[in-house]
N, C-alpha and C positions, 0 to 999 in steps of 0.2 A: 504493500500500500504506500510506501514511503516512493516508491519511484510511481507508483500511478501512471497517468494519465500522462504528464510534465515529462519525465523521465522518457518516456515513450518514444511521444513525439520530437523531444530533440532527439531520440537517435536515429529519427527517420528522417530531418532536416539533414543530420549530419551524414548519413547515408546518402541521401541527393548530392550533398557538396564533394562526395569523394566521386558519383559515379558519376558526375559532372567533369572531373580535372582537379577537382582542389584538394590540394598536398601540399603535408606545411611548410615545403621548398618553394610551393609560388606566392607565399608573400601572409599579410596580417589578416585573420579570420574577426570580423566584431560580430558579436551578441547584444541585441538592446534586450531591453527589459533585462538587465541583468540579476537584478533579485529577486525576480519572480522565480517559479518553480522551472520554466522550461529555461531561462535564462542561467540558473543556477545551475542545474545539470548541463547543458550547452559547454558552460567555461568550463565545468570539471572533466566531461568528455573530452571536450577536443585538447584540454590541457596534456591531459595524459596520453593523448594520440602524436606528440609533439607539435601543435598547429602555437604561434602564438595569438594569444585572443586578446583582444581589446572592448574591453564590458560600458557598454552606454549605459548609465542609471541616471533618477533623478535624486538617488539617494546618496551622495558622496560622502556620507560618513560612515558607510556602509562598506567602504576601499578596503580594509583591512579583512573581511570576511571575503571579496570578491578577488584579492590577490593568494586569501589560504585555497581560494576553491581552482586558483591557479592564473586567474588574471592578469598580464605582464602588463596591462597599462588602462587606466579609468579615464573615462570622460564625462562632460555630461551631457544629458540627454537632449538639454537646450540648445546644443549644437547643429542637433541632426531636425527638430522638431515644426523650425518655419520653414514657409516657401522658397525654395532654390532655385538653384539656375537648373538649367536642363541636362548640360554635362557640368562634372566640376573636374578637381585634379582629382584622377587615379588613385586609391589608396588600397582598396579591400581587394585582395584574393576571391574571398568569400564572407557572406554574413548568413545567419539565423538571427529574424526580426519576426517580434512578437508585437508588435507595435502599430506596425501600417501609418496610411496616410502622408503628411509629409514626410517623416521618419524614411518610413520607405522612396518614397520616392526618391528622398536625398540617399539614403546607399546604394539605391540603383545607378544616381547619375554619380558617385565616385567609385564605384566597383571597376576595379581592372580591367583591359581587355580580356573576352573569355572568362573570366568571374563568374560565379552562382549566386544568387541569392535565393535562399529556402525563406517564405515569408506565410508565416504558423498560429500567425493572430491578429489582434484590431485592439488594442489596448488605446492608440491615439481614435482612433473612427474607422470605419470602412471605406472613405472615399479614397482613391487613391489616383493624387493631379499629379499624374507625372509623366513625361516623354516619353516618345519611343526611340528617343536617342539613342541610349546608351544599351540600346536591342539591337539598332542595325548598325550603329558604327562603331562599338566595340564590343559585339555579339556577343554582352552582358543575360545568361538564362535565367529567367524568372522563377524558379523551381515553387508551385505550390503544394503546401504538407497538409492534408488530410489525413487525421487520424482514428476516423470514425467507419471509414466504408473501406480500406482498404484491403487486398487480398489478404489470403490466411499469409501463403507465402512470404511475404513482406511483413507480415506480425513474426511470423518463426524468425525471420533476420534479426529483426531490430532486437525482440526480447533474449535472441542469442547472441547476439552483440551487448546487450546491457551484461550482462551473466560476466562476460571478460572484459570487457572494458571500463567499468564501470567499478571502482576500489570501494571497499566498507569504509574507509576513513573519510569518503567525499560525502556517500553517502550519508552518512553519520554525521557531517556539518552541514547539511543542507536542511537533514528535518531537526521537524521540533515536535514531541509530543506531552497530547493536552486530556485534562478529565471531558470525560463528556458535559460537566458542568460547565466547564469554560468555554464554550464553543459559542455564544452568542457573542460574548465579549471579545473574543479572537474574529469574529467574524464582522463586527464592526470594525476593528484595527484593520483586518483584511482591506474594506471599502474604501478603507484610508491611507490605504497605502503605506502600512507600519507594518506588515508583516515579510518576511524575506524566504525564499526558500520553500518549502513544504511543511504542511501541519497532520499529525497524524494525529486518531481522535483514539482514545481507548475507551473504548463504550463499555468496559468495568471497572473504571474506576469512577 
């Protein structure tokens, strides 16, 4: 339960960026929402796959849990979040964005040529104003992660790829578990954007 849902799905984002070209030899991987549950898993995968990652968050005093989960460098999220240009300079190899919207749009117009982006969520909105620049002139691929209808096959991958890739000690800093008494109170911090990671409920205690 602690890798759920979250856990999942980035390693089927991270499956897209490898079966795409991206290898931690062609350059910086970034993760937004990095505190979130897919963001958190995201840096600890691809940390341990050698990629180096760069975690967008809006929480910066949170640097220190997103550098243990293996993060080589934090930004913030205000960066990526208003309207851009249509290309910018080149930076990502590849990303996993949970975010959408401008977010997205701006790592699609700085993703490398040839780059991925796996794009897994709508945390900023669904609308998404962005170019098809950086599609046709540096055949940037849009990779989208669905993780609710996909083949078995593709579930045997990912959850066989969590099983070895995926350390007890990442694990183990990612979640947090709660009585079932506290789960209204966690679930307001949730809405508010105070919680990091994953919350496991133990419904006896």
């Amino acid at each position: 339960m602690a890798i759920g849902t979250a856990g999942y799905t980035a390693m089927l984002a991270i499956i897209a960026l490898e079966k795409n070209g991206v290898s931690p030899d062609k350059g910086e991987v970034l993760v937004t929402g990095a505190n979130g549950g897919v963001g958190s898993f995201s840096i600890a995968l691809l940390s341990s796959l050698g990629y180096r990652v760069v975690a967008s968050t809006g929480r910066l005093a949170e640097s220190a849990y997103l550098k243990q989960l293996g993060a080589a460098e934090i930004i913030d999220r205000a960066t990526l979040a208003e309207p851009g240009r249509p290309l910018a300079r080149e930076r990502w190899a590849g990303a996993i964005d949970s975010v959408g919207s401008h977010t997205l749009a701006n790592i699609c117009a700085s993703t490398r040529y040839r780059g991925t982006v796996a794009a897994c969520g709508l945390a900023q909105g669904m609308a998404f104003p962005a170019s098809v620049a950086p599609l046709i002139l540096r055949g940037v691929t849009l990779a989208g992660i669905d993780s609710v209808m996909r083949p078995r096959q593709d579930r045997i991958e990912a959850w066989a790829r969590l099983a070895t890739d995926l350390g007890p000690a990442a694990l183990a800093l990612i979640t947090r578990e709660i009585r079932l008494s506290e789960v209204i109170e966690t679930a307001h911090r949730l809405t508010d954007g105070q919680v990091r990671g994953r919350v496991v409920v133990d419904t006896g205690r």
